[in-house]
DSSP file (Angstrom, degrees, kcal/mol; ACC not computed):
  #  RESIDUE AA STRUCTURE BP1 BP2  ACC     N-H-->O    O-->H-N    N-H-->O    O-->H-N    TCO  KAPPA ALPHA  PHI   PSI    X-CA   Y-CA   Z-CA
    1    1 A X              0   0    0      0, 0.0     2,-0.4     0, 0.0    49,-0.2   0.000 360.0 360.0 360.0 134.5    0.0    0.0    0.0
    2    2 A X  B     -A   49   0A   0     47,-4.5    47,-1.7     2,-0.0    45,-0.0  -0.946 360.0-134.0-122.9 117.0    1.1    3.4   -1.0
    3    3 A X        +     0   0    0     -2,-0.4     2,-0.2    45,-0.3    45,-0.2  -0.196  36.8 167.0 -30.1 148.3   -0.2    7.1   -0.4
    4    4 A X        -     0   0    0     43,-0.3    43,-2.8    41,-0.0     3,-0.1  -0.771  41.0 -75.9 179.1 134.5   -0.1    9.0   -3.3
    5    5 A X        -     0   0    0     -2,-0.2     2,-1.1    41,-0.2     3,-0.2   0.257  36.2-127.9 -12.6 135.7   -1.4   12.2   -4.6
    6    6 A X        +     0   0    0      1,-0.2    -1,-0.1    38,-0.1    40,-0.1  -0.799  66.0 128.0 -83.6  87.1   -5.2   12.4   -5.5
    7    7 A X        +     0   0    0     -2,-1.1     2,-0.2    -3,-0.1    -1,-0.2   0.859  33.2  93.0-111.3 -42.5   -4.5   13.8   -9.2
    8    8 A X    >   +     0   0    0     -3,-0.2     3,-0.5     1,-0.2    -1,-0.1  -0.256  43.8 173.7 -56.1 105.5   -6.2   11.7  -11.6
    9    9 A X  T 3  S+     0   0    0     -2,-0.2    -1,-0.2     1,-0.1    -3,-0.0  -0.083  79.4  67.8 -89.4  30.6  -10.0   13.9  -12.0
   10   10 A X  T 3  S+     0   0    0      2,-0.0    -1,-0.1     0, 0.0    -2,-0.1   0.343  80.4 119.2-139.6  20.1  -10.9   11.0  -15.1
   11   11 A X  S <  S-     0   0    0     -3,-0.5     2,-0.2    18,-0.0    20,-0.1  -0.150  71.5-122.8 -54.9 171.5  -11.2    7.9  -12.3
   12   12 A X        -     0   0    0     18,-0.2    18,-0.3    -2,-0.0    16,-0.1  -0.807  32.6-171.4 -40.9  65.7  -14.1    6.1  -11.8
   13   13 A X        +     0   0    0     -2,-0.2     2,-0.2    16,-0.1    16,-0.1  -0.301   7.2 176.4 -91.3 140.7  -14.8    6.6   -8.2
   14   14 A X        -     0   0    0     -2,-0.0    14,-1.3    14,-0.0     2,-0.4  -0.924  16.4-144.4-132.4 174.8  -17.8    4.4   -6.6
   15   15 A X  B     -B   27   0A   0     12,-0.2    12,-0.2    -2,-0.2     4,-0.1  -0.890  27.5 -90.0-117.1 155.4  -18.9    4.3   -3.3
   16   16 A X        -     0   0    0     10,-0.8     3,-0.5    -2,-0.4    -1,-0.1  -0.182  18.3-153.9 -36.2 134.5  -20.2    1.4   -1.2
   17   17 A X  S    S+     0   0    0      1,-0.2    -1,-0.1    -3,-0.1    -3,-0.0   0.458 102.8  67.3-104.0  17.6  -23.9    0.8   -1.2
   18   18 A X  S    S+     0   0    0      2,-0.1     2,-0.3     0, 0.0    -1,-0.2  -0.086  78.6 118.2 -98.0  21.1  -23.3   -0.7    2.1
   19   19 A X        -     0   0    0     -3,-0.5     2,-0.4    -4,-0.1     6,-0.0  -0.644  60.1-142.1 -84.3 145.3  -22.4    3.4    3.2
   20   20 A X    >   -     0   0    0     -2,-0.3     3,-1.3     1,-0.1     4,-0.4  -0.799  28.0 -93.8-117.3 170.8  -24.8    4.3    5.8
   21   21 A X  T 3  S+     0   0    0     -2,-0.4    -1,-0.1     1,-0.3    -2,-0.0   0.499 106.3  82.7 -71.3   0.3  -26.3    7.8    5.9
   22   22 A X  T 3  S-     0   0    0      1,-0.1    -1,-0.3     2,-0.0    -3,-0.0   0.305  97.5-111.1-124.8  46.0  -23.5    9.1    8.4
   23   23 A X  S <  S+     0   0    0     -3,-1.3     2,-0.7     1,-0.1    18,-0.2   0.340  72.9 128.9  89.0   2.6  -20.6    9.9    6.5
   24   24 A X        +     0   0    0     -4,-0.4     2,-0.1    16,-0.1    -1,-0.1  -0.059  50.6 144.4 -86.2  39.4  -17.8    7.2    7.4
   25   25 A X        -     0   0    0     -2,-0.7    15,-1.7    -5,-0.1     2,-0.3  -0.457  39.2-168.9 -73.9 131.3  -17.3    6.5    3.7
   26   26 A X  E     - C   0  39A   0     13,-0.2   -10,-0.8    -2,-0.1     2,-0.3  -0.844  13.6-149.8-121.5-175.6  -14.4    5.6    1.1
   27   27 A X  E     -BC  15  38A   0     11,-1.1    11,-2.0    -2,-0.3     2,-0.4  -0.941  12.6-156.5-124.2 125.0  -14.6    5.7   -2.5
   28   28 A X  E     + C   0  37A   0    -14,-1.3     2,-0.2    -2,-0.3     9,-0.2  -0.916  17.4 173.7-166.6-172.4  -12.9    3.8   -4.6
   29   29 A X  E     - C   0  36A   0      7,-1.3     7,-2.2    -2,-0.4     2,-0.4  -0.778  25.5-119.3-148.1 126.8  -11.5    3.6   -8.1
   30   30 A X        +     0   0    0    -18,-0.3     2,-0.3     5,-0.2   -18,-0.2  -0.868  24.3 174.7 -81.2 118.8   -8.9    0.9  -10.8
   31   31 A X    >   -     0   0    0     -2,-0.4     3,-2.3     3,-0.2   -20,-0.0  -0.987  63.0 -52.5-105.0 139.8   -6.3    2.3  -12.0
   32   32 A X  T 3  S-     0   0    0     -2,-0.3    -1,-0.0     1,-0.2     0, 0.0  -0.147 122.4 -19.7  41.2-152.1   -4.2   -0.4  -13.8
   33   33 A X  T 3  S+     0   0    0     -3,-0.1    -1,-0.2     2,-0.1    19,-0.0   0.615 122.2 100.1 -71.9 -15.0   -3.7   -3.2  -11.5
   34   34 A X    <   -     0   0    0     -3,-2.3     2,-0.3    17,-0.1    17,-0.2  -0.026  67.8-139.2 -68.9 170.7   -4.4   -1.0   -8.4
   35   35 A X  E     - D   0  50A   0     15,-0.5    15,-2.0    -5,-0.2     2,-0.3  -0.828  19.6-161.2-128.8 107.2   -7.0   -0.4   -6.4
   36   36 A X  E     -CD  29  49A   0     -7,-2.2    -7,-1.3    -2,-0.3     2,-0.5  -0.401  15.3-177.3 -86.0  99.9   -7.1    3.7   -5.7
   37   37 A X  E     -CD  28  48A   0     11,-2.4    11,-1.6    -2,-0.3     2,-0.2  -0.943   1.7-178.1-134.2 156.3   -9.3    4.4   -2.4
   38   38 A X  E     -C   27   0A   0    -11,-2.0   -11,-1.1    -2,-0.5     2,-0.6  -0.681  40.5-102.3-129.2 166.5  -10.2    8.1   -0.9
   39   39 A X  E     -C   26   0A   0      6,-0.3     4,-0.2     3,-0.2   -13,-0.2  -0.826  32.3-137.4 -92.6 135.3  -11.9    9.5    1.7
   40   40 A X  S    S+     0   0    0    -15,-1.7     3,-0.4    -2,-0.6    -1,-0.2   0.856 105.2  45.5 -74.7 -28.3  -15.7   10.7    0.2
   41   41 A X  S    S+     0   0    0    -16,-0.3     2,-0.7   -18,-0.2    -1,-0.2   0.957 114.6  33.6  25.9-107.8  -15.0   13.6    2.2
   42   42 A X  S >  S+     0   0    0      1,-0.2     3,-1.7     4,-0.1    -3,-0.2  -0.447  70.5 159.9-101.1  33.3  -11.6   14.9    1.8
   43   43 A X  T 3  S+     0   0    0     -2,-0.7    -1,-0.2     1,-0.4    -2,-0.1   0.631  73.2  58.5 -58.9 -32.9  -11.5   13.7   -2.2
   44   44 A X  T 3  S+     0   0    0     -3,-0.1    -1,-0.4     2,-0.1     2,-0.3  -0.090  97.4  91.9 -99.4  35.7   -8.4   16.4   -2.8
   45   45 A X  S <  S-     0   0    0     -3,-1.7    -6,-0.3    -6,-0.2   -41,-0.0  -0.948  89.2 -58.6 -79.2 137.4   -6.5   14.5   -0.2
   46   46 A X        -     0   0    0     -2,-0.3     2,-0.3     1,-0.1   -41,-0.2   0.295  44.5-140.9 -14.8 129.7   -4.3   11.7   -0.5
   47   47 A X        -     0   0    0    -43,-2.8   -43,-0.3    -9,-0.1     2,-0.3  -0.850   3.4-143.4 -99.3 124.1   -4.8    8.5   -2.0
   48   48 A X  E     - D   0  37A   0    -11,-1.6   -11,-2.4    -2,-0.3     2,-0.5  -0.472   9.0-151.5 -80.8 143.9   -3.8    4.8   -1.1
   49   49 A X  E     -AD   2  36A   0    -47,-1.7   -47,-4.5    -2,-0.3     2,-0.2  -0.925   9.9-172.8-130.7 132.1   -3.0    2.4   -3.4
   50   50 A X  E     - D   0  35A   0    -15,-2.0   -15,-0.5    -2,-0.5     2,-0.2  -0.588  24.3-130.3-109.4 162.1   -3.6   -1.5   -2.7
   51   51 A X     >  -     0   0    0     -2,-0.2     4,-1.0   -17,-0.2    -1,-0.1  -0.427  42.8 -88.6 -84.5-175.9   -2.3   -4.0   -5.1
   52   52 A X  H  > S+     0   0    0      1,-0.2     4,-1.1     2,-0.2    -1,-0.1   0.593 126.5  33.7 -71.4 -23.2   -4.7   -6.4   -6.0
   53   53 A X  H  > S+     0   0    0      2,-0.2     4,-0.7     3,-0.1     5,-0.4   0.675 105.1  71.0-103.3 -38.2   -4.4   -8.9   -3.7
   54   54 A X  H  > S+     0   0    0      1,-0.3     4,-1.4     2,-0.2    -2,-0.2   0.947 108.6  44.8 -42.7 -44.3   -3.4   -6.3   -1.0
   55   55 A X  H  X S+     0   0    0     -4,-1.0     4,-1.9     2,-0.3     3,-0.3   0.842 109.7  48.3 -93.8 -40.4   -7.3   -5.5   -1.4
   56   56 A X  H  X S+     0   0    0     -4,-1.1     4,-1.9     1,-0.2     3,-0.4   0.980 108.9  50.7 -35.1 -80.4   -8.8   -8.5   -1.5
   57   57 A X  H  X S+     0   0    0     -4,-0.7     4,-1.2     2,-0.3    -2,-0.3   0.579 106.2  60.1 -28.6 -34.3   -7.2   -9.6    1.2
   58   58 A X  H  X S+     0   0    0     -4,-1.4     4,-1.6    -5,-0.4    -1,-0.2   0.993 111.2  48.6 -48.5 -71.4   -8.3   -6.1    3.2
   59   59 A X  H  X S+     0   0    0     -4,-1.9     4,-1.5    -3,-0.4     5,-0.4   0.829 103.4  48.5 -68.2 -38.6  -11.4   -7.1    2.6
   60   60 A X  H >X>S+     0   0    0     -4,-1.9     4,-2.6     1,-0.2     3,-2.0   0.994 115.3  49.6 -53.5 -69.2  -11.6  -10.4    3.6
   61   61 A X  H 3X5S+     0   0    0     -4,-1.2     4,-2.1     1,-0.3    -1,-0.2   0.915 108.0  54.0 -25.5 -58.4  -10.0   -9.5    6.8
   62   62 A X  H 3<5S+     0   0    0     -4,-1.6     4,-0.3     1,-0.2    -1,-0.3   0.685 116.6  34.8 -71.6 -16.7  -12.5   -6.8    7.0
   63   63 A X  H <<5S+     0   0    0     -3,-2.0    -2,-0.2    -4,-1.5    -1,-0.2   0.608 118.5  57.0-100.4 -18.5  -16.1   -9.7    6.5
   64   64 A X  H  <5S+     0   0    0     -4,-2.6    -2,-0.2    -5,-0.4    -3,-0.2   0.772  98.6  49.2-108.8 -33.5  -14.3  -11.9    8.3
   65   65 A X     <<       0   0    0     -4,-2.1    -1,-0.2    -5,-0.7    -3,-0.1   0.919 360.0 360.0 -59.1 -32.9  -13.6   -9.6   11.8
   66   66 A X              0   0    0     -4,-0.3    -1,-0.2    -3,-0.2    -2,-0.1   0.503 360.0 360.0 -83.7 360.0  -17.9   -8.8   11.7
């Protein structure tokens, strides 16, 4: 995982539809093999970038902790 400028404005950012109505939200967006996520918030802030398995793997971690 890396930080990295939010420059790109020609992403495809989506949001969860699992976001609930009080703001704790990321966004996020492929570039190439990456997977680009932002805060829906702070969108001209820095971005992380997971590899492809980095992000699976988040996520599994993340269904498998509830």
């Amino acid at each position: 995982m890396a930080a990295q400028p939010n420059r790109d404005s020609t992403l495809h950012w989506r949001k969860s539809s699992a976001s609930g109505g009080e703001g704790a939200c990321v966004e996020v967006a492929q570039l190439g093999s990456s997977v680009l996520v932002r805060d829906s918030h702070n969108r001209s802030e820095a971005v992380l970038a997971f590899t492809r398995a980095q992000w699976l793997g988040l996520l599994r971690r993340i269904r498998n902790s509830g």
